[in-house]
C-alpha positions as CSV (number, residue, x, y, z in Angstrom):
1,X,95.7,228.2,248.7
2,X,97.7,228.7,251.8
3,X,96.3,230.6,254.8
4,X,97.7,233.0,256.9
5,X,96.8,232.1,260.7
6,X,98.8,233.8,263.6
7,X,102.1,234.8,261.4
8,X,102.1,231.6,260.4
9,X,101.0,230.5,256.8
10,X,99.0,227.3,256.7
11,X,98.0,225.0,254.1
12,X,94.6,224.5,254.2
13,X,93.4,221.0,255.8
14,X,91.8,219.5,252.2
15,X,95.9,219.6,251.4
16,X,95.9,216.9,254.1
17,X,95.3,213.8,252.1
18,X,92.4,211.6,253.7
19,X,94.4,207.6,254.6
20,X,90.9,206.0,253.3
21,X,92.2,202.8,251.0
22,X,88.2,202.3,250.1
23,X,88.1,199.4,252.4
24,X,86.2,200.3,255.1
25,X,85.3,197.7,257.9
26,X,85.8,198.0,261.3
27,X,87.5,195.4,263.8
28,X,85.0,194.6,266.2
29,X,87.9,194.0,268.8
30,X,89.9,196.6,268.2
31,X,87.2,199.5,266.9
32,X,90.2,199.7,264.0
33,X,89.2,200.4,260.3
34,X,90.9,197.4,258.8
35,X,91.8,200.1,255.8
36,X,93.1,202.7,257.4
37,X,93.6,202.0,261.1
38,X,91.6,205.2,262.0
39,X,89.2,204.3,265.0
40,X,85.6,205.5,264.4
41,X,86.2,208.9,266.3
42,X,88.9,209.4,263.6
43,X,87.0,208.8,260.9
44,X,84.2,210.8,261.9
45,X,86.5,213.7,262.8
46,X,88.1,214.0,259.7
47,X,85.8,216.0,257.3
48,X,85.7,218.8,259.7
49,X,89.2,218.8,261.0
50,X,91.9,221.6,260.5
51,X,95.1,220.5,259.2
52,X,96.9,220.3,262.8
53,X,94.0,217.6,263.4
54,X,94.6,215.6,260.6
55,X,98.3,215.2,261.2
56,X,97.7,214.6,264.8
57,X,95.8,211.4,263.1
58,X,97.8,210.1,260.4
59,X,100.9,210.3,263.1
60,X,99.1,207.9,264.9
61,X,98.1,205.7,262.1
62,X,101.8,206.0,261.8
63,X,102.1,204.5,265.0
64,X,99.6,202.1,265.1
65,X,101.7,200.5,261.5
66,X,105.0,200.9,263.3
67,X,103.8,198.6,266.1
68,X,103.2,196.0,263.5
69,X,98.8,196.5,263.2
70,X,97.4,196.5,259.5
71,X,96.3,194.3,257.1
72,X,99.2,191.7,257.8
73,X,99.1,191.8,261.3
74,X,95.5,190.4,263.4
75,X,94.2,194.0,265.2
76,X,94.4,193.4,268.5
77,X,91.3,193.6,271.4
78,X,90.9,197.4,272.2
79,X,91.6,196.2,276.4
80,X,94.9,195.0,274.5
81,X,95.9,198.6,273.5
82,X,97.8,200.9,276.0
């Protein structure tokens, strides 16, 4: 069901697949799920967040694969991040 928000129609944020792969263990360096690279505020976040949310997340799990982190790649230290 889409919604109508500001002239704009939305999809509602349950359209926005959840990146959860079932394994769920964080990197205690990085604070990094090893499944999904969301960081614990992310995962927390999720249930309750709008659809503009959720994107804003999986754009930077996104990013966080595009600079080479996930399960092939050691997570780096969190002081290692930008």
């Amino acid at each position: 069901m889409e919604v109508q928000v500001g002239g704009e129609v939305e999809e509602p944020a349950e359209a926005v697949a959840s990146p959860c792969i079932g394994v769920c263990k964080l990197d205690q360096k990085s604070g990094l799920c090893l499944g999904c690279l969301r960081d614990g505020r992310e995962i927390g976040a999720w249930k309750n967040a709008d659809t503009h949310l959720r994107r804003a997340i999986l754009d930077r799990i996104a990013a966080r694969r595009a600079a080479g982190l996930g399960a092939a790649s050691p997570l780096p230290a969190a002081s290692d991040q930008a």
